[in-house]
C-alpha positions in Angstrom: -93.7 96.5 1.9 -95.3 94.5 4.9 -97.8 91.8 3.4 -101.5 91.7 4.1 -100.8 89.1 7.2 -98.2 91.5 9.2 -100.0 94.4 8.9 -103.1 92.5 10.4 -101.1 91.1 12.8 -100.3 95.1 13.2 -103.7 96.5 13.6 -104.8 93.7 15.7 -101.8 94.5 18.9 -102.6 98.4 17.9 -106.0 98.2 18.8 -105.8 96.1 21.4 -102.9 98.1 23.3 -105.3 101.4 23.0 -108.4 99.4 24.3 -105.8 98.1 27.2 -104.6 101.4 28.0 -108.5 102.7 28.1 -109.8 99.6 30.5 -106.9 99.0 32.3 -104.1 102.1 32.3 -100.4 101.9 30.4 -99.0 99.7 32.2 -101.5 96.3 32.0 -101.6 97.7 28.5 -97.5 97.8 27.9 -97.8 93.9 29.2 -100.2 92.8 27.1 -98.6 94.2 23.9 -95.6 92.5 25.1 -97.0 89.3 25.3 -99.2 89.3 22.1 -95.3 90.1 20.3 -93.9 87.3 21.7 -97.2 85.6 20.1 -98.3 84.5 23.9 -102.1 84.7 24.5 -103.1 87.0 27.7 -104.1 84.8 30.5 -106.5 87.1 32.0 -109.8 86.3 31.1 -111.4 90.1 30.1 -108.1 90.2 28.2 -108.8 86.9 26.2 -112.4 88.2 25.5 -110.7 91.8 24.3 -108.6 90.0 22.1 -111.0 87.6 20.7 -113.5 90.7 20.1 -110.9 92.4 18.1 -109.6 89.6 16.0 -113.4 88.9 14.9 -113.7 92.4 14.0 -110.6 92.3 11.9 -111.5 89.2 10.0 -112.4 89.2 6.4 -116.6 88.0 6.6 -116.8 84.5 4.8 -119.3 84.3 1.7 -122.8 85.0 3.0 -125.4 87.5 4.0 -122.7 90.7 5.3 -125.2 91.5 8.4 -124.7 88.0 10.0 -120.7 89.2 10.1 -122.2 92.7 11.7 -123.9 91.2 14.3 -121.6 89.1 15.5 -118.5 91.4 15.6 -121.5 93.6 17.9 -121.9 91.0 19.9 -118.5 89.4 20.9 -117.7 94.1 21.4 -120.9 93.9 23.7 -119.2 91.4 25.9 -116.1 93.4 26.4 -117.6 96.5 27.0 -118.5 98.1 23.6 -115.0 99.2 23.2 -113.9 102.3 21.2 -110.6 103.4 19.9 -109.2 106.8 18.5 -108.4 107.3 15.2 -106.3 110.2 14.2 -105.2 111.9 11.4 -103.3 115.5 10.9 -100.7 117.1 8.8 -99.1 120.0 7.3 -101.0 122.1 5.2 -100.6 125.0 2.7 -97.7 123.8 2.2 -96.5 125.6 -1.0 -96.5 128.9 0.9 -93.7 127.6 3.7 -91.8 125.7 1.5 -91.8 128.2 -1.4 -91.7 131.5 0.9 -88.5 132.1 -0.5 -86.8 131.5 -3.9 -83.9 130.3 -2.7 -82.7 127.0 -3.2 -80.9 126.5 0.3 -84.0 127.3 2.5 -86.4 125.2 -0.2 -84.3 122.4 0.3 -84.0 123.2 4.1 -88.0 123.9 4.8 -88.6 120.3 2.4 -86.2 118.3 5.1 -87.3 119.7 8.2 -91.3 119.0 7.7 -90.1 115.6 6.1 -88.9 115.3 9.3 -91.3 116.5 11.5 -93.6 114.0 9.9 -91.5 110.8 9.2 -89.4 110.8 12.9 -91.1 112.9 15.5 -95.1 112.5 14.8 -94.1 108.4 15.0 -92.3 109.1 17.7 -95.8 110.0 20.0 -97.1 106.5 19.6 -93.9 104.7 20.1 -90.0 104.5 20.2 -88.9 103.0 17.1 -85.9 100.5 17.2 -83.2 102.3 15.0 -80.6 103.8 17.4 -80.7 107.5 15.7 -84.4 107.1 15.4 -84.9 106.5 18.9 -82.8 109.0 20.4 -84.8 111.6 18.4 -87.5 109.7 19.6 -87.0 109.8 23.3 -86.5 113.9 22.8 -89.7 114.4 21.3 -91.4 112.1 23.8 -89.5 114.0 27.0 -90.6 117.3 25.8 -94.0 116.4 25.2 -94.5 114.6 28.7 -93.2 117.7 30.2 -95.8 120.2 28.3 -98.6 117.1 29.8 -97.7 116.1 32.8 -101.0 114.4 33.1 -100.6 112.0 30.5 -98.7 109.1 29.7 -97.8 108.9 26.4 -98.6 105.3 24.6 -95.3 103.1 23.6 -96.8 100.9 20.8 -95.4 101.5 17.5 -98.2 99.5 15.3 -100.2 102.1 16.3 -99.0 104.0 13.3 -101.0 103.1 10.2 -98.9 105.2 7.9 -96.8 108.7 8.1 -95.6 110.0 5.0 -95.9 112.3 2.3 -96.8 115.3 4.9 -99.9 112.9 6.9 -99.9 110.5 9.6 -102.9 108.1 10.4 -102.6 106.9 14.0 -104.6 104.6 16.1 -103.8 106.2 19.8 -106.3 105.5 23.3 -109.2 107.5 23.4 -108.1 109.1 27.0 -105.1 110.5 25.0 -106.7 111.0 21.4 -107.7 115.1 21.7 -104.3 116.3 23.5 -102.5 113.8 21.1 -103.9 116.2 17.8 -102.8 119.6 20.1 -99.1 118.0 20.5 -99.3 117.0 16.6 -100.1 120.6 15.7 -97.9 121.8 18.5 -94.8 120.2 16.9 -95.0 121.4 13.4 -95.4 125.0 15.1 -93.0 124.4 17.7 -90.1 123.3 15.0 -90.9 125.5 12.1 -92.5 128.4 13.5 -95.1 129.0 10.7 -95.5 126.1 9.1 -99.9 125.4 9.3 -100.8 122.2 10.0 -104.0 120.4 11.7 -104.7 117.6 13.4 -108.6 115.6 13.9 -110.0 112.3 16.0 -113.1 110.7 16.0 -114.1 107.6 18.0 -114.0 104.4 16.3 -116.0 101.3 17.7 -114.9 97.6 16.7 -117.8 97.1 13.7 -116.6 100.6 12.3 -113.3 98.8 11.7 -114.6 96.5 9.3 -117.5 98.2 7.4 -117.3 102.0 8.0 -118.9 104.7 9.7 -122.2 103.4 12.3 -122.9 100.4 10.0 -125.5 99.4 12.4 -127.1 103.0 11.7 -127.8 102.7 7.8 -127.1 99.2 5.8 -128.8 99.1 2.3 -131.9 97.6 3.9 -132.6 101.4 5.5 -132.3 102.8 1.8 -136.2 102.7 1.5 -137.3 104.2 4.8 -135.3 107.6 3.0 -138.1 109.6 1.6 -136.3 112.7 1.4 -135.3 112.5 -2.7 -132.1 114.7 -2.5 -130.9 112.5 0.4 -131.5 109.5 -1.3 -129.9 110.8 -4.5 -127.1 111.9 -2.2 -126.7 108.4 -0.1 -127.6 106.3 -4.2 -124.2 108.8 -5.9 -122.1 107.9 -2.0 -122.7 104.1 -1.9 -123.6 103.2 -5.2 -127.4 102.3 -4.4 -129.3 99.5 -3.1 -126.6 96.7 -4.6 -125.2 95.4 -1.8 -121.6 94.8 -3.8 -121.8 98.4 -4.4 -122.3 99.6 -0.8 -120.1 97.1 0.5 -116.8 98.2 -1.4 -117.7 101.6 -0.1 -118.7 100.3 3.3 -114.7 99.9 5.2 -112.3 101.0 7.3 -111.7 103.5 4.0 -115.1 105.0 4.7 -113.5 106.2 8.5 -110.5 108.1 6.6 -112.8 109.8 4.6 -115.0 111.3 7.2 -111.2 112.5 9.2 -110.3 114.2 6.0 -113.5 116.1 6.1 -112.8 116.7 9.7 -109.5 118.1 8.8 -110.8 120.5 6.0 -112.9 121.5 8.1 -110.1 122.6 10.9 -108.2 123.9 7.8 -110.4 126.6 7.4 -111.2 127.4 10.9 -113.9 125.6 12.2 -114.6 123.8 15.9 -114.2 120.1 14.8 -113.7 117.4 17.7 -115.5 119.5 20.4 -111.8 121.6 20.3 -111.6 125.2 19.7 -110.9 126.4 16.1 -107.4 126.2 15.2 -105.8 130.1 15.6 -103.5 130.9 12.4 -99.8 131.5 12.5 -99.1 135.6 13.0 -95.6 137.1 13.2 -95.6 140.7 14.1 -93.1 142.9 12.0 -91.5 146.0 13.3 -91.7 148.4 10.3 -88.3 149.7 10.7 -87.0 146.6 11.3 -84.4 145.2 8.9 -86.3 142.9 6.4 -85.3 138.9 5.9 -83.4 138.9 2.8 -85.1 135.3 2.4 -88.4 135.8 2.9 -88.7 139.8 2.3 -91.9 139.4 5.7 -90.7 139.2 9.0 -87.6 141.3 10.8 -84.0 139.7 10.4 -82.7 138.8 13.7 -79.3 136.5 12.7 -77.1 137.0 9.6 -74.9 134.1 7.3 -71.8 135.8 6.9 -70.6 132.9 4.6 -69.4 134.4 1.1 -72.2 134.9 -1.5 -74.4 133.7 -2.8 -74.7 132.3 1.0 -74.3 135.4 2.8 -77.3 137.5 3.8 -79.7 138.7 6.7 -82.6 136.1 8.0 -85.5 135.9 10.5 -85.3 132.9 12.6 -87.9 130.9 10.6 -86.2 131.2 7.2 -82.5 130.7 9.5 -84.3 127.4 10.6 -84.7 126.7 6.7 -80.8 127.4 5.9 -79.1 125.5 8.6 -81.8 122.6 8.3 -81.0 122.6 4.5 -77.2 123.3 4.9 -77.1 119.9 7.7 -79.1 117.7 5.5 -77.1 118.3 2.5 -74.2 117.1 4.8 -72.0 120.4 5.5 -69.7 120.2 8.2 -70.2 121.6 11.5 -68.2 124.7 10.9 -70.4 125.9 8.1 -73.3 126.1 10.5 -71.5 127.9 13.4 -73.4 131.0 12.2 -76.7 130.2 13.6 -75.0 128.2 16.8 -73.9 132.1 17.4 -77.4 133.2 17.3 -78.5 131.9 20.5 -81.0 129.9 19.5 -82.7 127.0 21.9 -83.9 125.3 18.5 -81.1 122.7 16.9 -81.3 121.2 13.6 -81.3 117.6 15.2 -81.1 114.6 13.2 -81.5 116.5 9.6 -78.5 114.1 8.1 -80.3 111.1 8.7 -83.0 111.6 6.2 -80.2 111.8 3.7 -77.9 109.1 5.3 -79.4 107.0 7.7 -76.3 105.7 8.6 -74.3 108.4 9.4 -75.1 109.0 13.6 -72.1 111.2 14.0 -73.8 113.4 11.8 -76.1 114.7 14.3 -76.1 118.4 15.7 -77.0 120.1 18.6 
């Protein structure tokens, strides 16, 4: 686990690469994250101020009166520009129904492994290329395809820009030019590779004080709890922060406060509403042909490829549960042979990189 200092040291060339790559394009930004790894300071004087702005607004306020701090991170952002960076955050959702569409163990296994996937190697792999050989190749593929679906966009090569990805989430800094179409290609991968597999993705603007105490901290402090005269809002805002004690507010008052307001954000797409000034979120729909041979996995969409492996392998899938399978079959570590069944099928879609979640070093593993 990184300590305290690193993963400072981690936010601090996140934040200012995305600021960079606002002001200044990828490029200047690419160059300035260079030198701040090599632990050289910029020599450009806006880019001195940038970084001086940022550090400030990462720094733990000394023992005094919390506004003092405020004001002063508000101050050294005024004299960059006011700066703002994206914050995003997106995921898989429902995910009992994919995983557990069918009851059988080799496309459970298979449908676990590929979202692991999607959301330990490829989601990473839109904010940066990672240094691990197998990692990066899967990497640069994911990268390639998406530059080719946005032409317009130059996707940002700065791997501290992710804060975590695990466990089905990822919480991302990325440039606020890139932020929105970032969320699409997030929710565009988990369709793209699974087929119906839900998932959402949310933004929201962050601005250097936010970073250190919360959501528009120069909005409401305790100070502004008295000018409420509406009782159920101030009943609301007294059970949120804790009331007028400023120890109280203040543990609420952080960069935790920012991940809260995404999650809401994210419910919010969950169920179909216009969050981020983008459209609602459309739901997955495959059309079945009633007399269409049914899945023998899934028992809901027509059967388009059959295993014709001995039981209890053997059987008749649609291409989302045949994803599932082969996924499953390469993670577990089959040989090549065993998945020459769906390589008959036609498919464009190849369960890339699936042994590596199971053993990393093991390259000549991959497929496809």
């Amino acid at each position: 686990m990184n300590s305290p200092e690193k993963q400072s040291g981690a936010f601090e060339r996140a934040i200012i690469y995305c600021v960079a790559y606002d002001a200044w394009g990828p490029e200047p930004a690419g160059e300035l994250l260079k030198q701040l790894r090599e632990g050289k300071g910029p020599s450009d004087a806006q880019q001195q101020q940038l970084v001086v702005a940022v550090r400030l607004a990462l720094t733990k306020p000394q023992p005094g009166p919390e506004t003092e701090h405020l004001q002063k991170i508000a101050e050294a952002a005024k004299q960059v520009g006011d700066p703002k960076v994206g914050l995003v955050m997106g995921g898989a959702t429902k995910i009992k129904p994919y995983v557990f569409e069918s009851a059988k163990l080799p496309e459970i296994r298979g449908a676990s492994a590929l979202l692991d996937r999607i959301n330990r190697f490829d989601l990473p792999a839109l904010f940066g290329v990672p240094s691990h050989s197998t990692r990066h190749v899967r990497a640069k593929e994911v990268r390639s395809q998406a530059a080719a679906r946005h032409p317009s966009y130059s996707w940002p090569d700065c791997r501290e820009c992710v804060i975590y990805a695990n466990g089905g989430e990822i919480l991302a800094f990325a440039p606020t030019k890139i932020a929105a179409v970032t969320c699409d290609e997030i929710e565009y991968l988990y369709t793209s590779e699974t087929l119906v597999a839900n998932s959402v993705a949310v933004w929201r603007e962050c601005s250097l004080e936010e970073l250190q105490f919360g959501v528009q901290p120069l909005k409401f402090w305790t100070r502004d709890f008295s000018a409420v005269t509406d009782a159920g809002l101030k009943n609301l805002l007294t059970a949120y922060y804790g009331g007028e004690d400023e120890d109280a507010f203040l543990k609420r008052k952080t960069f935790g406060e920012l991940a809260s307001a995404l999650s809401l954000e994210k419910l919010r797409r969950r169920e179909g509403n216009s969050t981020d000034g983008r459209p609602p979120k459309p739901l997955v729909s495959v059309e079945t042909n009633p007399y269409a041979r049914r899945c023998e996995s899934c028992d809901r969409r027509a059967a388009v490829i059959e295993d014709p492996q001995p039981e209890p392998a053997k059987g008749f899938f649609c291409e989302p549960c045949a994803r599932k399978r082969v996924f499953g079959q390469v993670a577990k570590g089959v040989g090549k042979g065993r998945i020459s069944w769906f390589d008959k099928g036609g498919f464009p879609w190849k369960p890339e990189a699936a042994s590596v979640l199971v053993h990393p070093e093991m390259e000549s593993c991959r497929f496809g």
